[in-house]
MIGUDO-624694 format. One record per residue (C-alpha): residue number from 1; x, y negated, z. Coordinates in Angstrom, 2 decimals. Each point is the difference from the previous one (the first is absolute). Layout:
BEGIN
   nr       px       py       pz
  NUM        X        Y        Z
...
***
This chain:
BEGIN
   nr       px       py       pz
    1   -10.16    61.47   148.43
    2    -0.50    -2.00    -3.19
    3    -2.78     2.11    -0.91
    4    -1.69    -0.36     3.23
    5     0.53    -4.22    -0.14
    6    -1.22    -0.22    -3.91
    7    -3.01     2.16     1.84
    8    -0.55    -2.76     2.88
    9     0.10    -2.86    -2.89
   10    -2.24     1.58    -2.00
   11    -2.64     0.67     2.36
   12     0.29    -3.55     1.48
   13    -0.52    -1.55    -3.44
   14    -3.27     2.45    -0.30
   15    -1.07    -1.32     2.93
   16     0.00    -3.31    -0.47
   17    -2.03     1.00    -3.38
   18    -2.25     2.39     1.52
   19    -3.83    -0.86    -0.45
   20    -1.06     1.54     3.20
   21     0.63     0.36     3.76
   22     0.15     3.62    -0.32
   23     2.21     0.47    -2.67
   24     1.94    -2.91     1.96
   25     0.16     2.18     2.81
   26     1.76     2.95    -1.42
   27     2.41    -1.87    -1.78
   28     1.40    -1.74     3.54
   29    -0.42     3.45     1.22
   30     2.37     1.15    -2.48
   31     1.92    -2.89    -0.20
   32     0.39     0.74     4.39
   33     1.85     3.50    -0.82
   34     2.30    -0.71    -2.85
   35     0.97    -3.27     2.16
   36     0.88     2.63     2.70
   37     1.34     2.50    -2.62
   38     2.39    -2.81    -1.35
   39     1.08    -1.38     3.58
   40     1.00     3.50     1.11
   41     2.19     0.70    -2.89
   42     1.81    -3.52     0.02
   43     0.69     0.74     3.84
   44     1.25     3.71    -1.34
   45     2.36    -1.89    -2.53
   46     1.19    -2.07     2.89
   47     0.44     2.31     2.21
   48     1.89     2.47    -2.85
   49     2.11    -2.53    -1.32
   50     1.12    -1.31     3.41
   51     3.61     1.49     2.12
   52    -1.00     1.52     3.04
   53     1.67    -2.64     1.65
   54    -2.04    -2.37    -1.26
   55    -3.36     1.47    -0.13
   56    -1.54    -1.64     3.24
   57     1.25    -3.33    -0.59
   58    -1.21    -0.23    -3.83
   59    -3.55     1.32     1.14
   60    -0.57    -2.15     2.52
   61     0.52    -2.89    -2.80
   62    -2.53     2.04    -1.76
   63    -2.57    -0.49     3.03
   64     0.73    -3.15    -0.04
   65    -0.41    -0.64    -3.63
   66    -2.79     2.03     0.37
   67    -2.28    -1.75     2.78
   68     1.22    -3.44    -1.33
   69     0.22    -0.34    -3.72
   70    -3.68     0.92    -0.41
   71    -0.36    -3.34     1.54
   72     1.71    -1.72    -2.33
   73    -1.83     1.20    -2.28
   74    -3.42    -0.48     1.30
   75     0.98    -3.92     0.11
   76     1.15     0.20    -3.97
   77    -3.24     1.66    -1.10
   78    -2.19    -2.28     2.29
   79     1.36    -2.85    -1.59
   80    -0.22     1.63    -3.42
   81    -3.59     0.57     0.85
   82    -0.51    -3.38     1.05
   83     1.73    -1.52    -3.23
   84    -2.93     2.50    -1.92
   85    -2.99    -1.69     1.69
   86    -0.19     1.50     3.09
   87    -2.58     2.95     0.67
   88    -0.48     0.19    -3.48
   89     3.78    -0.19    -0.75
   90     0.44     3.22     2.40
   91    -0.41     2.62    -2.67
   92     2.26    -1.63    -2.55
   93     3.13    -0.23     3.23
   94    -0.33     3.84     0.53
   95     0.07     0.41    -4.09
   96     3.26    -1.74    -0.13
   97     1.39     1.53     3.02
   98    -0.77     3.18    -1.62
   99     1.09    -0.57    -3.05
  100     3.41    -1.62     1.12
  101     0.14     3.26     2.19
  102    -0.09     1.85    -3.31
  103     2.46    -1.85    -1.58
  104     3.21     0.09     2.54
  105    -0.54     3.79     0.22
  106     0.32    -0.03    -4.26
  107     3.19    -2.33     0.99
  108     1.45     2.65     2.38
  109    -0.66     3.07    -2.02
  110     3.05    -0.06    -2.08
  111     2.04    -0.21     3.24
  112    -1.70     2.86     1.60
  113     0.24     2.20    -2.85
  114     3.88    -0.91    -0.27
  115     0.43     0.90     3.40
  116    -1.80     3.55    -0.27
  117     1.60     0.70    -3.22
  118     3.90    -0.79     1.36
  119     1.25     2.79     2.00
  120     1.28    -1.52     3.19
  121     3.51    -0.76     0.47
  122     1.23     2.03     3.74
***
Protein backbone atom coordinates (compact mmCIF):
# COMPACT_ATOMS: atom_id res chain seq x y z
CA UNK A 1 0.00 0.00 0.00
CA UNK A 2 2.75 2.45 0.91
CA UNK A 3 4.67 1.41 -1.96
CA UNK A 4 1.89 1.83 -4.31
CA UNK A 5 1.05 5.68 -2.70
CA UNK A 6 5.00 6.76 -2.72
CA UNK A 7 4.36 5.38 -6.57
CA UNK A 8 1.18 7.77 -7.15
CA UNK A 9 3.33 10.83 -5.55
CA UNK A 10 6.06 10.26 -7.49
CA UNK A 11 4.53 10.11 -10.75
CA UNK A 12 2.34 13.18 -9.98
CA UNK A 13 5.42 15.25 -9.14
CA UNK A 14 6.93 13.95 -12.71
CA UNK A 15 4.11 15.13 -14.16
CA UNK A 16 3.88 18.32 -13.20
CA UNK A 17 7.77 18.43 -14.42
CA UNK A 18 7.30 16.63 -17.53
CA UNK A 19 8.41 18.64 -20.74
CA UNK A 20 5.90 17.08 -22.98
CA UNK A 21 2.25 16.06 -23.51
CA UNK A 22 3.26 12.64 -24.20
CA UNK A 23 5.41 11.88 -21.55
CA UNK A 24 2.52 13.80 -19.54
CA UNK A 25 0.24 11.32 -20.71
CA UNK A 26 1.80 8.20 -19.43
CA UNK A 27 2.58 9.48 -16.25
CA UNK A 28 -1.46 10.25 -15.46
CA UNK A 29 -1.83 6.95 -17.06
CA UNK A 30 0.24 5.48 -14.48
CA UNK A 31 -0.58 7.67 -11.91
CA UNK A 32 -4.71 6.28 -12.92
CA UNK A 33 -3.63 2.52 -11.87
CA UNK A 34 -1.56 2.89 -8.79
CA UNK A 35 -4.50 5.41 -7.64
CA UNK A 36 -6.74 2.30 -8.23
CA UNK A 37 -4.04 -0.11 -6.90
CA UNK A 38 -3.85 2.01 -3.60
CA UNK A 39 -7.78 2.52 -3.22
CA UNK A 40 -8.36 -1.23 -3.49
CA UNK A 41 -5.95 -2.17 -0.84
CA UNK A 42 -7.08 0.62 1.73
CA UNK A 43 -10.75 -0.79 1.14
CA UNK A 44 -9.00 -4.49 1.72
CA UNK A 45 -7.50 -3.08 5.07
CA UNK A 46 -10.93 -1.85 5.92
CA UNK A 47 -12.67 -4.45 5.14
CA UNK A 48 -9.87 -6.98 7.04
CA UNK A 49 -9.60 -5.04 10.00
CA UNK A 50 -13.37 -4.58 10.45
CA UNK A 51 -15.89 -7.35 12.85
CA UNK A 52 -18.26 -8.88 10.71
CA UNK A 53 -20.74 -7.10 12.48
CA UNK A 54 -19.56 -4.09 11.53
CA UNK A 55 -18.39 -4.47 8.07
CA UNK A 56 -21.47 -2.88 6.19
CA UNK A 57 -21.86 -0.02 8.35
CA UNK A 58 -17.99 1.06 8.32
CA UNK A 59 -18.02 0.72 4.38
CA UNK A 60 -20.73 2.59 3.72
CA UNK A 61 -18.75 5.54 5.70
CA UNK A 62 -16.10 4.59 3.31
CA UNK A 63 -18.52 5.41 0.22
CA UNK A 64 -19.28 8.19 1.72
CA UNK A 65 -15.86 9.39 2.48
CA UNK A 66 -15.18 8.25 -0.73
CA UNK A 67 -17.67 10.22 -3.15
CA UNK A 68 -17.38 13.28 -0.79
CA UNK A 69 -13.94 14.02 0.51
CA UNK A 70 -12.55 14.30 -3.02
CA UNK A 71 -14.61 17.37 -2.92
CA UNK A 72 -13.12 18.79 -0.27
CA UNK A 73 -10.30 18.50 -1.66
CA UNK A 74 -10.87 19.80 -5.06
CA UNK A 75 -11.98 23.21 -3.18
CA UNK A 76 -8.42 23.19 -1.09
CA UNK A 77 -6.31 22.74 -4.23
CA UNK A 78 -8.47 25.24 -6.29
CA UNK A 79 -7.83 27.74 -3.87
CA UNK A 80 -4.19 26.71 -3.57
CA UNK A 81 -4.08 27.13 -7.28
CA UNK A 82 -5.66 30.33 -7.17
CA UNK A 83 -3.27 31.69 -4.31
CA UNK A 84 -0.28 30.45 -7.14
CA UNK A 85 -1.57 32.71 -9.95
CA UNK A 86 -4.17 30.94 -11.34
CA UNK A 87 -3.64 28.84 -14.67
CA UNK A 88 -0.17 29.26 -14.22
CA UNK A 89 -0.34 28.40 -10.46
CA UNK A 90 -2.07 24.91 -11.52
CA UNK A 91 1.10 22.91 -11.84
CA UNK A 92 2.69 24.12 -8.64
CA UNK A 93 -1.13 22.98 -6.55
CA UNK A 94 -0.78 19.38 -7.98
CA UNK A 95 3.18 19.51 -6.91
CA UNK A 96 2.23 20.19 -3.41
CA UNK A 97 -0.65 17.94 -3.32
CA UNK A 98 1.70 15.38 -4.41
CA UNK A 99 4.26 15.99 -2.42
CA UNK A 100 2.10 16.36 0.85
CA UNK A 101 0.64 12.95 -0.44
CA UNK A 102 4.20 11.66 -0.10
CA UNK A 103 4.78 12.88 3.09
CA UNK A 104 1.66 11.51 5.35
CA UNK A 105 2.34 8.06 3.83
CA UNK A 106 6.32 8.55 5.28
CA UNK A 107 4.20 9.67 8.57
CA UNK A 108 2.14 6.42 8.59
CA UNK A 109 4.83 3.98 7.75
CA UNK A 110 6.12 3.41 11.16
CA UNK A 111 2.54 2.57 12.23
CA UNK A 112 1.97 0.16 9.49
CA UNK A 113 5.08 -1.62 9.92
CA UNK A 114 4.29 -1.87 13.83
CA UNK A 115 1.13 -3.30 13.08
CA UNK A 116 2.51 -6.08 10.59
CA UNK A 117 5.37 -6.80 12.76
CA UNK A 118 3.05 -7.39 16.22
CA UNK A 119 1.42 -10.66 16.13
CA UNK A 120 -2.22 -10.03 16.84
CA UNK A 121 -3.60 -10.41 20.16
CA UNK A 122 -7.03 -13.19 19.77
Amino acid sequence: MIASGWLLSGTLIAFTLSPSLVIGIVLLFIAGATATVFGTIVATFIQVATPSELRRRVMSLYAITLIGLPSLGRLGSSAVTEWLGGIQGAPRAVLIGAATVGVVLAGVVPFFWQRTTVAPQK
